[in-house]
C-alpha positions as CSV (number, residue, x, y, z in Angstrom):
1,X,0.0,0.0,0.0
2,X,1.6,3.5,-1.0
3,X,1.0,6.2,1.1
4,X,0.1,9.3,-1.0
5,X,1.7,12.2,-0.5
6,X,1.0,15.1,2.0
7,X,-0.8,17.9,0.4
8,X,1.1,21.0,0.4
9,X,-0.1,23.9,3.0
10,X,-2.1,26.7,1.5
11,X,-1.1,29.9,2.9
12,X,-3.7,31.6,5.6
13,X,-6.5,33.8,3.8
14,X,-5.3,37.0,5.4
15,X,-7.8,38.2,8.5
16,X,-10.4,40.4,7.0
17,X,-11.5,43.5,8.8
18,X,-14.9,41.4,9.7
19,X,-13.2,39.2,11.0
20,X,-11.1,41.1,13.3
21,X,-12.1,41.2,17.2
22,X,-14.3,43.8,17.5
23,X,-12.4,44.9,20.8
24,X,-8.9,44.9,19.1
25,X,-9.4,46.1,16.1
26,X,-11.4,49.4,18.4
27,X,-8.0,49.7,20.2
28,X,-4.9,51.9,18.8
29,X,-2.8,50.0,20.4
30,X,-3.6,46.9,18.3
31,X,-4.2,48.8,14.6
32,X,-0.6,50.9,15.9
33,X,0.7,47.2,16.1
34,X,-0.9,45.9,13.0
35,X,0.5,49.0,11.3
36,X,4.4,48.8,12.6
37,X,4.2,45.1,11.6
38,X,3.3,46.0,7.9
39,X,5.8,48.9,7.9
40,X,9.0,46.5,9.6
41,X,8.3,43.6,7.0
42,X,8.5,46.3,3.8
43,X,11.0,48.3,5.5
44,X,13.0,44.8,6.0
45,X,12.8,44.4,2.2
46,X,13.7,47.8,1.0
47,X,16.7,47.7,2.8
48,X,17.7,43.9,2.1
49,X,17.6,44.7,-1.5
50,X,20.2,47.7,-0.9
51,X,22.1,44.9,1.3
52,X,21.8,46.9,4.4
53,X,19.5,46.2,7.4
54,X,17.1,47.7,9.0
55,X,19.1,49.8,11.6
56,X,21.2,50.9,9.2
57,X,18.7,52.4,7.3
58,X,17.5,53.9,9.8
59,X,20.6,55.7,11.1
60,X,21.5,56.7,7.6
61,X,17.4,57.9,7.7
62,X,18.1,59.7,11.1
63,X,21.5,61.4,9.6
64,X,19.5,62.5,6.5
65,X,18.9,65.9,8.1
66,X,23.1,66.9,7.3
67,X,23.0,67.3,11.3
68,X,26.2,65.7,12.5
69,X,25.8,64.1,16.0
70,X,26.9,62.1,18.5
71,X,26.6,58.1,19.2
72,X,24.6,59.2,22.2
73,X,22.4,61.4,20.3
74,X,22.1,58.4,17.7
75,X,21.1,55.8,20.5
76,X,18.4,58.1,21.8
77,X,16.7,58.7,18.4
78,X,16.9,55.0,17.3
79,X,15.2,53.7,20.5
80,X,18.7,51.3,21.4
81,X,21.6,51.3,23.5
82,X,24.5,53.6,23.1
83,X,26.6,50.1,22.3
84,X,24.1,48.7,19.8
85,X,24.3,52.2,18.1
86,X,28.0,52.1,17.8
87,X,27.5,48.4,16.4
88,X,25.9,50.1,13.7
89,X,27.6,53.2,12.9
90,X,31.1,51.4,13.0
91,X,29.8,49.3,10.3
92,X,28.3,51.9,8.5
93,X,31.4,53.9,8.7
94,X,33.7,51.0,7.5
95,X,31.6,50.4,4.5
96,X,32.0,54.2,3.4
97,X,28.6,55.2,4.3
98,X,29.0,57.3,7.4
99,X,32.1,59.3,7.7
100,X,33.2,61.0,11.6
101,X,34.7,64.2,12.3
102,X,35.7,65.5,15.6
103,X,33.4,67.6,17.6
104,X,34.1,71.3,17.6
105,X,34.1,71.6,21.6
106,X,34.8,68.2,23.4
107,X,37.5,65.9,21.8
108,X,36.5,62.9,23.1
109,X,32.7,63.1,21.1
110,X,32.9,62.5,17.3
111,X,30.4,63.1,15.2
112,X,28.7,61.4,12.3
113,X,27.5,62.5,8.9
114,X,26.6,60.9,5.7
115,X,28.7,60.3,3.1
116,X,27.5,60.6,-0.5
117,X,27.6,57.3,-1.1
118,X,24.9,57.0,2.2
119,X,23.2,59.5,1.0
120,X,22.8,57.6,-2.4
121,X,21.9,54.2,-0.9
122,X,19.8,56.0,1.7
123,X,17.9,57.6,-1.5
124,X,17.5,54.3,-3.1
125,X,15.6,53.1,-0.1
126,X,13.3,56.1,0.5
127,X,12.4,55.6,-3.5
128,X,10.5,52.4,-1.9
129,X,9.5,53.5,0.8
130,X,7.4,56.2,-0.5
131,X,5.9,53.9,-2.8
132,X,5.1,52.0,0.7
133,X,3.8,55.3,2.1
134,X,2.0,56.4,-0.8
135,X,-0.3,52.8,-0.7
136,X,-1.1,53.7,2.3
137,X,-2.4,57.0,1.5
138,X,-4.4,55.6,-1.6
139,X,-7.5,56.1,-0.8
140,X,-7.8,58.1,1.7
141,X,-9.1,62.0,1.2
142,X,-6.8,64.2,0.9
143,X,-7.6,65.9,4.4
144,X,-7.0,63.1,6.0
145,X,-3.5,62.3,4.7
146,X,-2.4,65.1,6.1
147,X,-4.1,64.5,10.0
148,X,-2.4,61.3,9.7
149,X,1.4,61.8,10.0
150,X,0.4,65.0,12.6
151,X,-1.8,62.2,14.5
152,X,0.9,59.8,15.3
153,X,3.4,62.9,16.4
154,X,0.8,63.7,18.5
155,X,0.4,60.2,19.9
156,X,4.3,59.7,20.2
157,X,4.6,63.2,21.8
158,X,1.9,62.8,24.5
159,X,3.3,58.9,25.3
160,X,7.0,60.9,25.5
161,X,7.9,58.4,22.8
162,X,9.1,55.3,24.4
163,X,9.5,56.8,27.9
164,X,11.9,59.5,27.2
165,X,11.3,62.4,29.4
166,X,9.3,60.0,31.9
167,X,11.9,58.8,34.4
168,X,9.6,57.4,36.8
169,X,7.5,55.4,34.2
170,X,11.0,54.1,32.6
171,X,12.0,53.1,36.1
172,X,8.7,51.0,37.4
173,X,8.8,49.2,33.6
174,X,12.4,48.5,34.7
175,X,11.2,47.3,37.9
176,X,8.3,45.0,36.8
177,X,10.5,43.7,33.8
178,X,13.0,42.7,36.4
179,X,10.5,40.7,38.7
180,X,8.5,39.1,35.9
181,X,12.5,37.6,34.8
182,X,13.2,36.7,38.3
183,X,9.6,35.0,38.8
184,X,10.1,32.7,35.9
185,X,13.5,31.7,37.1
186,X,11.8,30.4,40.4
187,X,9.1,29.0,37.9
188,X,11.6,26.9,36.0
């Protein structure tokens, strides 16, 4: 007796706004969610096919500006560590990308600015991405596309945009992060 071969998976129907939970999809903390997936999956793309990843596109995004600054200043405004910003810059700066030049007034800060060659592969990225941004104002009236960029500076602002600014928020999630870790240690 032969045994006949397993059918091949179909791929999940994607989850259709009627659907969704009624409760989540009323949330904006869900749609927010729903929405940064989307964005990280094309934004992984975009910047695979210019061989660079994600944070590096984003640092060479956040340099864009021609405003030369600090590791520090890059850590903040990429939402990591001061170490995995260097991670990044170092190999950004090896690969011709990202030059450094001292800072004017404290010799042990250097500064980093795009290079031409950044600014070209940075370029080649934001080509797709405003493709990316442009589908997701297709559609939508033209009053609206404009309330919707303001609308999540707003949102970031009031919520101080990942704690910065809020010390004593930063330091209770620090706290309850540290004794959820230590409770599933005992739990193990």
């Amino acid at each position: 007796m032969s045994e006949e071969p397993a059918a091949t998976p179909r791929p999940a129907a994607p989850v259709g706004p009627e659907r969704l939970p009624t409760a989540a999809f009323s949330r904006i903390e869900y749609v927010s969610q729903r929405l940064a997936r989307a964005l990280q999956r094309a934004t992984e793309l975009i910047a695979a096919r210019q061989s660079i990843s994600v944070s590096e596109y984003r640092m060479l995004l956040i340099l864009s500006d021609h405003v030369p600054r600090s590791n520090a200043d890059l850590a903040r405004l990429m939402f990591v560590s001061s170490q995995a910003a260097h991670l990044v810059l170092s190999d950004l700066v090896s690969r011709g990308l990202v030059e450094r030049t001292p800072h004017p007034d404290n010799r042990r800060i250097r500064l980093a600015r795009l290079t031409e060659e950044g600014l070209a592969k940075l370029n080649a990225c934001l080509a797709e991405m405003i493709a990316v941004e442009d589908r997701i104002y297709a559609g939508m009236p033209a009053a609206e596309r404009g309330l919707l960029l303001s609308s999540l500076h707003h949102a970031a602002e009031v919520l101080a945009g990942g704690y910065f600014g809020d010390e004593d928020t930063e330091r209770e999630a620090v706290r309850l992060r540290a004794g959820q870790r230590a409770g599933s240690a005992e739990g193990a």
